[in-house]
Every structure is written in C-alpha cells, then in structure tokens.
N, CA, C and O of each residue as an XYZ file, in Angstrom:
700
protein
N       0.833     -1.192      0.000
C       0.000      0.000      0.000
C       0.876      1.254      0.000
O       0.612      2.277     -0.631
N       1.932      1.065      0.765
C       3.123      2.428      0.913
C       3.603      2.319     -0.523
O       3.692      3.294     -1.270
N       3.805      1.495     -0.749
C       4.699      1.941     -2.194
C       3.505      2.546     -3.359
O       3.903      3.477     -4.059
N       2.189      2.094     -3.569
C       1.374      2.265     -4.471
C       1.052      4.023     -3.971
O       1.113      4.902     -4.830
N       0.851      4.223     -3.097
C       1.067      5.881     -2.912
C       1.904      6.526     -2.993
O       1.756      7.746     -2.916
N       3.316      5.851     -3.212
C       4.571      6.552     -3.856
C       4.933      6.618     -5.144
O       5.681      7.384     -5.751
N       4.210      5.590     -5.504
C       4.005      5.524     -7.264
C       3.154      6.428     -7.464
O       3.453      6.917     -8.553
N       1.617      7.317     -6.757
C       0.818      8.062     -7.212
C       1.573      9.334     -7.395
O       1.535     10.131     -8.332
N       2.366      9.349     -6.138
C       3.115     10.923     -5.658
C       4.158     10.827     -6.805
O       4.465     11.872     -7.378
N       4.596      9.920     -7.097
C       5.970     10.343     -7.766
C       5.220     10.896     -9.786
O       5.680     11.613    -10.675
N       4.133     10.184     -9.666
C       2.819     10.912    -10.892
C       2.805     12.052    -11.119
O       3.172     12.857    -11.975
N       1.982     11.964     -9.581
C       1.825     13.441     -9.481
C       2.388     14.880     -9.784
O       1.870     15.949    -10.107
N       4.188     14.275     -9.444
C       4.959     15.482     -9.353
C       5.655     15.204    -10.687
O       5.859     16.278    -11.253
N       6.079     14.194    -11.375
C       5.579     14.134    -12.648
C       4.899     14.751    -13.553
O       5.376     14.918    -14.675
N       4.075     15.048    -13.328
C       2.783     15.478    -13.911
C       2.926     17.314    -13.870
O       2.660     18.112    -14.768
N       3.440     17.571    -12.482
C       3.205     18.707    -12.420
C       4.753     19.341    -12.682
O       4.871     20.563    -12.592
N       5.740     18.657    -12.950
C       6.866     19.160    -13.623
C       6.738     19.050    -14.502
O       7.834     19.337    -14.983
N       5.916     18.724    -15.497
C       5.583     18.708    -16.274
C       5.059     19.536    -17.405
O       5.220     19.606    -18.624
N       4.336     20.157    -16.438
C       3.185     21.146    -16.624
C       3.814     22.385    -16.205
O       3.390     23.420    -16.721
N       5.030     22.475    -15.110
C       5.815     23.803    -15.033
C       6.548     23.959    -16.439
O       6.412     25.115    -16.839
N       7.258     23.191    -17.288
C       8.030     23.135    -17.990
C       7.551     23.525    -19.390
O       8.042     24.088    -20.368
N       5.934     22.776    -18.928
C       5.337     23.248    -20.680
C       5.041     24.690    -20.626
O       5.315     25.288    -21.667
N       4.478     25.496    -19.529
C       4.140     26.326    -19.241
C       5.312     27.516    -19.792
O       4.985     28.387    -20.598
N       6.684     27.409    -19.238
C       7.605     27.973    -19.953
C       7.578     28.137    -21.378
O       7.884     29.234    -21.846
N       7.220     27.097    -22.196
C       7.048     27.418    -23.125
C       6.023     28.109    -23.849
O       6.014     28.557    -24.996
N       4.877     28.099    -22.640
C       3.900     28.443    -23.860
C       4.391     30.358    -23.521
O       4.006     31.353    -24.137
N       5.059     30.290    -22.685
C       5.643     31.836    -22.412
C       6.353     32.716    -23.700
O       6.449     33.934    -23.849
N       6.674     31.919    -24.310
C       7.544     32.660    -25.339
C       6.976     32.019    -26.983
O       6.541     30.881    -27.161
N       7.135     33.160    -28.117
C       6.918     33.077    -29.608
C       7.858     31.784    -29.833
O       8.893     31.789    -29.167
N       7.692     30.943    -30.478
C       8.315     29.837    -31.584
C       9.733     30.144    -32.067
O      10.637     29.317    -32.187
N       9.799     31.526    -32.342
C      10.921     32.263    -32.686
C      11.706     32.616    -31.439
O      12.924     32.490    -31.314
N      11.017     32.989    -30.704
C      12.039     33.330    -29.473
C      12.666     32.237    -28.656
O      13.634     32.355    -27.904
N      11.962     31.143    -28.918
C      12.674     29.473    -28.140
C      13.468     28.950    -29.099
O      14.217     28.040    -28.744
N      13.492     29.321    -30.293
C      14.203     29.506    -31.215
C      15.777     29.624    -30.957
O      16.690     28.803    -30.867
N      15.666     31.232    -30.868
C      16.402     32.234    -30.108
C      17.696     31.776    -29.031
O      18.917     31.641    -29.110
N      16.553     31.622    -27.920
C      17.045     30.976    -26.849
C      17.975     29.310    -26.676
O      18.926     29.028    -25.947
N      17.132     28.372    -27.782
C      18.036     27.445    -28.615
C      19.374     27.577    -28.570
O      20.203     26.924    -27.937
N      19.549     28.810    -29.567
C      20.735     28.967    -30.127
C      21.476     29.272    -29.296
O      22.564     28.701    -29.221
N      21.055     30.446    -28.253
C      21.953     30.829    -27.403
C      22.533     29.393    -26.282
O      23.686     29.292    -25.861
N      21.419     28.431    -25.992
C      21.442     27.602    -24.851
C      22.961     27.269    -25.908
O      23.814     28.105    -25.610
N      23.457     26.320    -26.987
C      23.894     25.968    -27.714
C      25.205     26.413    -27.841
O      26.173     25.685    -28.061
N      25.225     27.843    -27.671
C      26.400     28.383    -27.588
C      27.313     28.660    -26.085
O      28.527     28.675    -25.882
N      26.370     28.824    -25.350
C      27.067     28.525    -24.048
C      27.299     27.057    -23.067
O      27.617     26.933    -21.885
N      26.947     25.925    -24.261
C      27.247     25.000    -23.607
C      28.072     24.255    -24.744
O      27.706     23.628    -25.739
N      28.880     24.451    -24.407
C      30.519     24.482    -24.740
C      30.952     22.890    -25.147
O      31.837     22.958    -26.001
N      30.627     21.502    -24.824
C      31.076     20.358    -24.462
C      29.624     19.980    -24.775
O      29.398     18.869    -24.294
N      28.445     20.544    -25.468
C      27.333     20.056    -25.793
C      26.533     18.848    -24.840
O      25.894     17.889    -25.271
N      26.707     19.105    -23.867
C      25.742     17.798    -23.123
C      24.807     17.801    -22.537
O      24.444     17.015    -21.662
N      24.087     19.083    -23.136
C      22.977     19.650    -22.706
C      22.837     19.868    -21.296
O      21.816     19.641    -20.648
N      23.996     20.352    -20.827
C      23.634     20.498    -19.171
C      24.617     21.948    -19.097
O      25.808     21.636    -19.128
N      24.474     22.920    -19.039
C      25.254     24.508    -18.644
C      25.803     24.090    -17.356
O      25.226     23.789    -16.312
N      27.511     24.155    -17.770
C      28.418     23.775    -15.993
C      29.212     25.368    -16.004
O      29.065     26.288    -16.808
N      30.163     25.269    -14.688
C      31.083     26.235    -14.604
C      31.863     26.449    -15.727
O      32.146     27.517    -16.269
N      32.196     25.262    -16.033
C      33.394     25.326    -16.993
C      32.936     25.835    -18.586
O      33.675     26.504    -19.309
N      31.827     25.459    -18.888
C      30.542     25.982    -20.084
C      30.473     27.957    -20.109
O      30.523     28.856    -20.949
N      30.329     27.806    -18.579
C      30.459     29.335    -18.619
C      31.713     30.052    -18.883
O      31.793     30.944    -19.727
N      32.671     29.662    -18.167
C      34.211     30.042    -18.180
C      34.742     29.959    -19.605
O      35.374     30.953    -19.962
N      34.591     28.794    -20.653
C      35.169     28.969    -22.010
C      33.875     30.258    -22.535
O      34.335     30.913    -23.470
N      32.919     30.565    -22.273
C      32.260     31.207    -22.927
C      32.429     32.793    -22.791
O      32.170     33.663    -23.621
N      32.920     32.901    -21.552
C      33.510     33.716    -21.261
C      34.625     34.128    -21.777
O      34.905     35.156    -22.394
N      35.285     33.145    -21.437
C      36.917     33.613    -22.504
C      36.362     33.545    -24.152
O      36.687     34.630    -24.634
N      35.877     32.974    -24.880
C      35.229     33.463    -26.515
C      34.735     34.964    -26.197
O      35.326     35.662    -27.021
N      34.074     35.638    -25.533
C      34.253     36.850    -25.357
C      34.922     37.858    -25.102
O      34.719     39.066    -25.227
N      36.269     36.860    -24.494
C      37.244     37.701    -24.317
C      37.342     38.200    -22.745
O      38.175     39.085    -22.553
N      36.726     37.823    -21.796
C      36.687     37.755    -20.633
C      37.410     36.882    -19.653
O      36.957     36.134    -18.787
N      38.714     37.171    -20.017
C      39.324     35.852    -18.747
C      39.423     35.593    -17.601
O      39.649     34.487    -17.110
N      39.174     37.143    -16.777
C      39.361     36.506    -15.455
C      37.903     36.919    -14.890
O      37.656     38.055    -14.485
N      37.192     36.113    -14.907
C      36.421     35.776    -14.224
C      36.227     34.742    -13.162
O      36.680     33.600    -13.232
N      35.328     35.358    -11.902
C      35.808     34.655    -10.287
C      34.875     33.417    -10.386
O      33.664     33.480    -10.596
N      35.492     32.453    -10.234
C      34.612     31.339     -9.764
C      33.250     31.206     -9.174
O      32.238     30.557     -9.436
N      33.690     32.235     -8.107
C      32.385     32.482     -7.087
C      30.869     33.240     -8.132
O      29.681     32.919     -8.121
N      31.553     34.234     -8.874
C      30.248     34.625     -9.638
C      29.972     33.976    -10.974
O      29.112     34.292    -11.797
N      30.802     33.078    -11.025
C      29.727     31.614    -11.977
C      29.011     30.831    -11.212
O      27.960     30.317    -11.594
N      29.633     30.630     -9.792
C      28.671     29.503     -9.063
C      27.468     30.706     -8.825
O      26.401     30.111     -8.676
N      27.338     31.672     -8.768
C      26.335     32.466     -8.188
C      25.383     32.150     -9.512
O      24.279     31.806     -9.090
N      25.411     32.147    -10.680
C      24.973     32.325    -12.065
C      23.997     30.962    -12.025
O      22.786     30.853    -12.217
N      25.392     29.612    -11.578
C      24.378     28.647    -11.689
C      23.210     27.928    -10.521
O      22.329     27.068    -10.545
N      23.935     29.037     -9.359
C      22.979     28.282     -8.476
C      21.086     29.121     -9.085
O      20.024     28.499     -9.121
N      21.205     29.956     -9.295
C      20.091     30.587     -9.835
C      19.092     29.867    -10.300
O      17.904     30.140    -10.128
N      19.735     28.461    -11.200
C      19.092     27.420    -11.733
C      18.464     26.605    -10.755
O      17.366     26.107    -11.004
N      19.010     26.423     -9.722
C      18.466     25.473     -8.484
C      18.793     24.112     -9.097
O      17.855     23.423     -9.498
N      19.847     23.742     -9.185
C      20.088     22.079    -10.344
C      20.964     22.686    -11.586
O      21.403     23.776    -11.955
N      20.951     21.353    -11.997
C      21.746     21.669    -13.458
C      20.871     22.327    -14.186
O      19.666     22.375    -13.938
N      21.508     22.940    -15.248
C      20.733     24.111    -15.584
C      20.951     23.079    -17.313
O      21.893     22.678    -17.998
N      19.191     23.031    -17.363
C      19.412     22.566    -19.285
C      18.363     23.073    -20.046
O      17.407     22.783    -19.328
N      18.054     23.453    -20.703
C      17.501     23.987    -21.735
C      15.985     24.525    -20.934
O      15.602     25.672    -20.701
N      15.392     23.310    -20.664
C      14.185     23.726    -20.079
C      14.172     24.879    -18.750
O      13.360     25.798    -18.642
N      15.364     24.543    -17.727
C      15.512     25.535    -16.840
C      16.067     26.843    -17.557
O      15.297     27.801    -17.478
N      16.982     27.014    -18.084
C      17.490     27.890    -18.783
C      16.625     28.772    -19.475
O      16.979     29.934    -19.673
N      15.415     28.301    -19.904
C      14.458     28.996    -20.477
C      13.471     29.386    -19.154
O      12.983     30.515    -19.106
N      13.264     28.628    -18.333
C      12.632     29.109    -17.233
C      13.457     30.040    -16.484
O      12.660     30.747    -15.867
N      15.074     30.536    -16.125
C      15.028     31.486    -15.560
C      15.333     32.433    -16.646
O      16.109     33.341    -16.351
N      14.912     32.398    -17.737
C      15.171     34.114    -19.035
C      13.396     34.556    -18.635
O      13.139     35.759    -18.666
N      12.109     33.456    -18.236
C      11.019     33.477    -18.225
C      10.851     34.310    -17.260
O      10.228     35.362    -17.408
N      11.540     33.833    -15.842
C      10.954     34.479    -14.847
C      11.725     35.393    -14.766
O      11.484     35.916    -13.678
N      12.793     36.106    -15.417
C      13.680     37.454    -15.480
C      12.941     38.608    -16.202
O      13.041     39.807    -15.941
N      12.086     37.951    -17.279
C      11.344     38.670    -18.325
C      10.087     39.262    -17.716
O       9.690     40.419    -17.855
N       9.349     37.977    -16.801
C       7.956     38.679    -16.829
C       7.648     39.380    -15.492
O       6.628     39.510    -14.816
N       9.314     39.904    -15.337
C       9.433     40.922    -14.195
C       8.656     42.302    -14.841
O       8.194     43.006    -13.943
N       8.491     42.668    -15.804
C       8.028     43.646    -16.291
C       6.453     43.595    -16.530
O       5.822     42.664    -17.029
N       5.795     45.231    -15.897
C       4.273     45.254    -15.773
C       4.219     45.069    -16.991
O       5.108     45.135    -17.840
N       2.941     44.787    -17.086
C       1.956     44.345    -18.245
C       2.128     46.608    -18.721
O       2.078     47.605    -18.002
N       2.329     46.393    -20.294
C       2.376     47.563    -21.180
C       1.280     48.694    -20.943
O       1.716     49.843    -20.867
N       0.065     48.523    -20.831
C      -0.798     49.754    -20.596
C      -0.555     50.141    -19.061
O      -0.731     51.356    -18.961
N      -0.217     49.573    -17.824
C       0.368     49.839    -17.194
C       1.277     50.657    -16.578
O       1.195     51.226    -15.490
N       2.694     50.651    -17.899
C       4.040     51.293    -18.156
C       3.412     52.351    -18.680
O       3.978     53.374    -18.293
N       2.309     52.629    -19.531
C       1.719     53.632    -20.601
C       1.352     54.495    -19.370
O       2.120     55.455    -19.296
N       0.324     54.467    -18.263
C      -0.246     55.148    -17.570
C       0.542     55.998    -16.545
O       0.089     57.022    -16.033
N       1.874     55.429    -16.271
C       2.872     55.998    -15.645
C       3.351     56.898    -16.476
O       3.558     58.068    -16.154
N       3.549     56.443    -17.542
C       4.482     57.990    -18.281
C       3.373     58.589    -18.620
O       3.749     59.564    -19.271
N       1.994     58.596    -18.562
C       0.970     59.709    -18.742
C       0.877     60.799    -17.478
O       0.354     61.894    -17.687
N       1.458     60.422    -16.023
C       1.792     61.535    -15.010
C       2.908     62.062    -15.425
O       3.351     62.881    -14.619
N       3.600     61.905    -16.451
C       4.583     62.860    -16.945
C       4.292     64.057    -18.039
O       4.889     65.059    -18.432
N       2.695     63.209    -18.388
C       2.084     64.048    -19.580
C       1.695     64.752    -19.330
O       1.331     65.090    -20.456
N       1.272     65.622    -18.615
C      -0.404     66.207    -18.178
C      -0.738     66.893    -19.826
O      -1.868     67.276    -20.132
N      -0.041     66.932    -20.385
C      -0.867     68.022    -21.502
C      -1.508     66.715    -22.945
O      -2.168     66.825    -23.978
N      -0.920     65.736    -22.299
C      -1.490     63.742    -23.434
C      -0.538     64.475    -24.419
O      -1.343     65.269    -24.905
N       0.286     64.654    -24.848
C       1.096     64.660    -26.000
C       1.485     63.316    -26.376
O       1.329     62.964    -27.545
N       1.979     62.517    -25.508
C       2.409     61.245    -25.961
C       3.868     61.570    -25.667
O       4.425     60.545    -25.273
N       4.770     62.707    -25.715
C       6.146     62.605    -25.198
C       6.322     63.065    -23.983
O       5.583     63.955    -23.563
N       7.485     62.459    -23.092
C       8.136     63.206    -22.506
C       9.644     63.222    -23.265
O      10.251     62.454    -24.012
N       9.977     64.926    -22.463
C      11.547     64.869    -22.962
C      12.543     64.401    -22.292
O      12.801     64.981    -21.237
N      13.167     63.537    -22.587
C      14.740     62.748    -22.430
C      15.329     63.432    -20.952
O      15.589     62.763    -19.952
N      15.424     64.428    -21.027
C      16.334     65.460    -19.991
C      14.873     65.311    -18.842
O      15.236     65.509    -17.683
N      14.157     65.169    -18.901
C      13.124     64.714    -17.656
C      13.476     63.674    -17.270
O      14.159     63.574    -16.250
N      13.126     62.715    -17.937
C      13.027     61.449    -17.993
C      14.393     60.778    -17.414
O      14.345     59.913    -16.539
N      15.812     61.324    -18.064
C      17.214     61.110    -17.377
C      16.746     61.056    -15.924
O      16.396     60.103    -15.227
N      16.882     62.842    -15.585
C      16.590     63.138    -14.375
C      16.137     62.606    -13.091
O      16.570     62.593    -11.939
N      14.656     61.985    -13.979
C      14.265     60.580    -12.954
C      14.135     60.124    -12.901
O      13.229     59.786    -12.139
N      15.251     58.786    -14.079
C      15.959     57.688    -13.778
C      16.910     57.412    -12.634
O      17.030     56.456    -11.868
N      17.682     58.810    -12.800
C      18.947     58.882    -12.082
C      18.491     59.019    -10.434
O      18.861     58.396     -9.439
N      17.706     59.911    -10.587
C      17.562     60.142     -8.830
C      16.131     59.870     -8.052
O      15.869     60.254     -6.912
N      15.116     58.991     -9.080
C      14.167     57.845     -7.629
C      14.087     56.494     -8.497
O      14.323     55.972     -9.587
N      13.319     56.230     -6.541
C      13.270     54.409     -7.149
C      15.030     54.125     -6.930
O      15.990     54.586     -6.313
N      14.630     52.898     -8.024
C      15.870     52.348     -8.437
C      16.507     52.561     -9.107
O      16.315     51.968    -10.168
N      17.737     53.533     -9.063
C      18.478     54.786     -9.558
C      19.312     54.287    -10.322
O      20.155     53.467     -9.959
N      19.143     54.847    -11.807
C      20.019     53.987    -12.790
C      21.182     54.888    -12.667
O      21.021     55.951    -12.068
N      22.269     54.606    -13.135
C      23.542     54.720    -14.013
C      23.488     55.618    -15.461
O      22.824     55.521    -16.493
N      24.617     56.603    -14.943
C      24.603     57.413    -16.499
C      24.731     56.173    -17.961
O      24.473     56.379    -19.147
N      25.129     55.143    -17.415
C      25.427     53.786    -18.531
C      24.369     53.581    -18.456
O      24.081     53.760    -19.639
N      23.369     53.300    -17.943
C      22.024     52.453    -18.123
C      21.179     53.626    -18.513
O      20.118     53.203    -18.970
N      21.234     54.978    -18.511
C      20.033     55.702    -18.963
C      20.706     55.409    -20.717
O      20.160     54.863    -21.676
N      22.128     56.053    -20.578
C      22.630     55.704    -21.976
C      22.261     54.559    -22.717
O      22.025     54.597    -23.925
N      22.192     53.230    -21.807
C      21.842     52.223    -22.827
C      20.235     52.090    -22.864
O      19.842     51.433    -23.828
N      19.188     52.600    -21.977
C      17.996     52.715    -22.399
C      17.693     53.616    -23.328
O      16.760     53.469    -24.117
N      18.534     54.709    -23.297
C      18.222     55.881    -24.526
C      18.758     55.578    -25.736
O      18.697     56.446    -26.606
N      19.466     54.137    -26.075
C      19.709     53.790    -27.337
C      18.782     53.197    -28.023
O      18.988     53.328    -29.230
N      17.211     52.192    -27.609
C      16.962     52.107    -28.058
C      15.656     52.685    -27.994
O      14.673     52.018    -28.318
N      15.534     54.205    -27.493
C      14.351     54.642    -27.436
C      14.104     55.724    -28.476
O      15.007     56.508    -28.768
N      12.755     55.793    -29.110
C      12.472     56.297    -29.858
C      12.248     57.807    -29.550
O      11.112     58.057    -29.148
N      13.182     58.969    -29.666
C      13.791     59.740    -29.562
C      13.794     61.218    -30.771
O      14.724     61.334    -31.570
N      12.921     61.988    -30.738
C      13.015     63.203    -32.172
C      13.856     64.362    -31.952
O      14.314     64.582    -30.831
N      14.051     64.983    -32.762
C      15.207     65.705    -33.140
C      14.997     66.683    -31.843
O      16.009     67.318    -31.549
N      13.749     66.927    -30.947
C      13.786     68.422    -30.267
C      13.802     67.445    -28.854
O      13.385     68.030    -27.855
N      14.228     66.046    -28.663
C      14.694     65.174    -27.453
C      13.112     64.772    -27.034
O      12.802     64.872    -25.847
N      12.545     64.513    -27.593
C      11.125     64.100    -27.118
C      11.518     62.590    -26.936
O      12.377     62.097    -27.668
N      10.821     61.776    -25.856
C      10.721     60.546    -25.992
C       9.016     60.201    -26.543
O       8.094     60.960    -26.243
N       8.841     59.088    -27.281
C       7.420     58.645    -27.458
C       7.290     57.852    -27.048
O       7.433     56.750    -27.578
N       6.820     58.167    -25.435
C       6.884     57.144    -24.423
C       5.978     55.634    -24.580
O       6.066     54.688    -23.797
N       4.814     55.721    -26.209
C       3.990     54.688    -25.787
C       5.047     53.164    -26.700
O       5.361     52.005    -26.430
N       5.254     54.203    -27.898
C       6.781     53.287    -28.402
C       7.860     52.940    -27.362
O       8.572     52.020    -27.765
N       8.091     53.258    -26.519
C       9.128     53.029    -25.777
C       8.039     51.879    -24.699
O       7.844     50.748    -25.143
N       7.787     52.033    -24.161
C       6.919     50.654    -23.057
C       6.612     49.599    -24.312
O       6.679     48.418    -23.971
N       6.272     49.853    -25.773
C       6.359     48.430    -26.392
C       7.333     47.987    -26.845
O       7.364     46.990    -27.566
N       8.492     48.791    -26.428
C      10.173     47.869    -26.471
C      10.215     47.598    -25.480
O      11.056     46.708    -25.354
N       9.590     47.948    -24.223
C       9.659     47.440    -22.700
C       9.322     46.007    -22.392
O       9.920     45.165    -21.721
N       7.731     45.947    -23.351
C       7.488     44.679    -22.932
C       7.503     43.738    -24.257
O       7.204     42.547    -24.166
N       7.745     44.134    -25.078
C       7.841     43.089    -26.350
C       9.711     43.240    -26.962
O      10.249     42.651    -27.899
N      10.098     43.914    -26.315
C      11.591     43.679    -27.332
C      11.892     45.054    -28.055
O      11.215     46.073    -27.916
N      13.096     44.911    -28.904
C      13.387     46.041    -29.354
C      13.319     45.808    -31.228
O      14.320     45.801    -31.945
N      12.185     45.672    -31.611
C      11.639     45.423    -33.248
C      12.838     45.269    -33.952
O      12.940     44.310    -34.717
N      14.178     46.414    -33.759
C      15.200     46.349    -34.577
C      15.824     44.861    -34.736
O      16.313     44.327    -35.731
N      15.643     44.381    -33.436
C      16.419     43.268    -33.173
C      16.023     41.977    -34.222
O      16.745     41.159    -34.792
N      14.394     42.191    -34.213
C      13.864     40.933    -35.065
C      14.241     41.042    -36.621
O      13.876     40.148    -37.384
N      14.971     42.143    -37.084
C      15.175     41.881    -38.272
C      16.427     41.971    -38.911
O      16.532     41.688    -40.104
C-alpha cells in the first residue's frame, strides 16, 4: 500500500513538472525558443545539454573575458536550483522577463509625466528621474535605455513606443 502511494506521488509530481516546464514554453513566440536554442547551444561548450562552470568560463573567454571569479559563476548557476538545461534555462530568461508590468500599465505611468497627453516626454526629464528615484540607474544604463528609445530631433521621448520595447523587445532586433 506504501509503495502504491509513492508511485501516485511520484505521478503526481511528474505530472506537475511537467506542466511547469510546458508552461515555460507556452511563455515565449516559436521564434524566441528559437532564439534561446541557439543561445542555450552556444554557451554550452562540451554540448551535453547540461550549462556547468566550466561551459560558462570557455564562454567567457570566446568573449574575451578571462578573469572571471569562480564564485560569480557559481552564483549564475545556483540561480538554476540544479543543473541548468535547456528547459531551466528557459525558465530562468522566463521568470527574469515577466518581471516587467503588463504595457498599458508602463503607458499610464508615463501619462503623469504628460499632463498636456502629447504622448512625449523629454529625455532630460526622464534622465533626471531615472537617475535620482526608485531604483536609480547609471549614467550607462540611462545611456543604454536611450539607445533604443524612440527619440526626435527636439529630445522628445514617445513614451507609448518606448513601453512596447519594454514589454515586447526592441523590433530592430527581429530583423
């Protein structure tokens, strides 16, 4: 009788790792697991479908990164909770991604920047309070958000274009 309820449980969780794993997928476009494919592919170095230290470390050095600390690869893979293979790997880009509010959301926030509904704010606002509330970016990180934001000649941002590179990607990229 003990074992036939360990055969149900071990189903069960079966079943429901199962169902975490498909779930990842149904998270992302065809193209973007795609994507992620390729990348899993390239950082696993010795192909055995399992991402190790050492997977990271040659991948690192192909970038040109050699000294990198041990300690912040083990930090990278404990993230995975286990060996990290394709399916986890896609589950933590999943749960990194859908850190971001849902888009009309992002829209309604930069509308307290609007009061007049233009649809822009200007850049030199917007820097301003990146840099100093919340979670205070970096003259590098406003720089690299202002690269791919849609941006007109008199520094306007079009903030509703910009939240749909927030939550869908940056269009340039797909082509």
């Amino acid at each position: 009788m003990a074992s036939r309820k360990a055969v149900t449980r071990n189903k069960a969780a079966a079943k429901r790792a199962q169902r975490g794993s498909s779930n990842v997928f149904s998270m992302f476009e065809q193209s973007q697991i795609q994507e992620f494919k390729e990348a899993f592919s390239c950082i696993d170095q010795n192909r055995d479908g399992i991402i190790t230290k050492s997977d990271l470390k040659e991948t690192y050095a192909q970038l040109g990164k050699m000294n990198v600390k041990d300690e912040e690869l083990e930090e990278m893979l404990k993230e995975g909770k286990g060996p990290i293979n394709f399916t986890v790997f896609l589950t933590l880009f999943g749960e990194k991604l859908n850190g971001t509010d849902p888009e009309d959301t992002i829209v309604n926030a930069f509308k307290l920047l609007d009061p007049n509904g233009t649809g822009n704010v200007h850049q030199d606002e917007l820097k301003q309070l990146l840099m100093t509330q919340a979670d205070k970016f970096t003259a590098e990180e406003v720089e690299q958000t202002f690269a791919v934001t849609p941006i007109d000649v008199a520094g306007n941002i079009d903030y509703k274009s910009l939240c749909y590179i927030i939550t869908h990607g940056d269009e340039k990229e797909d082509s």
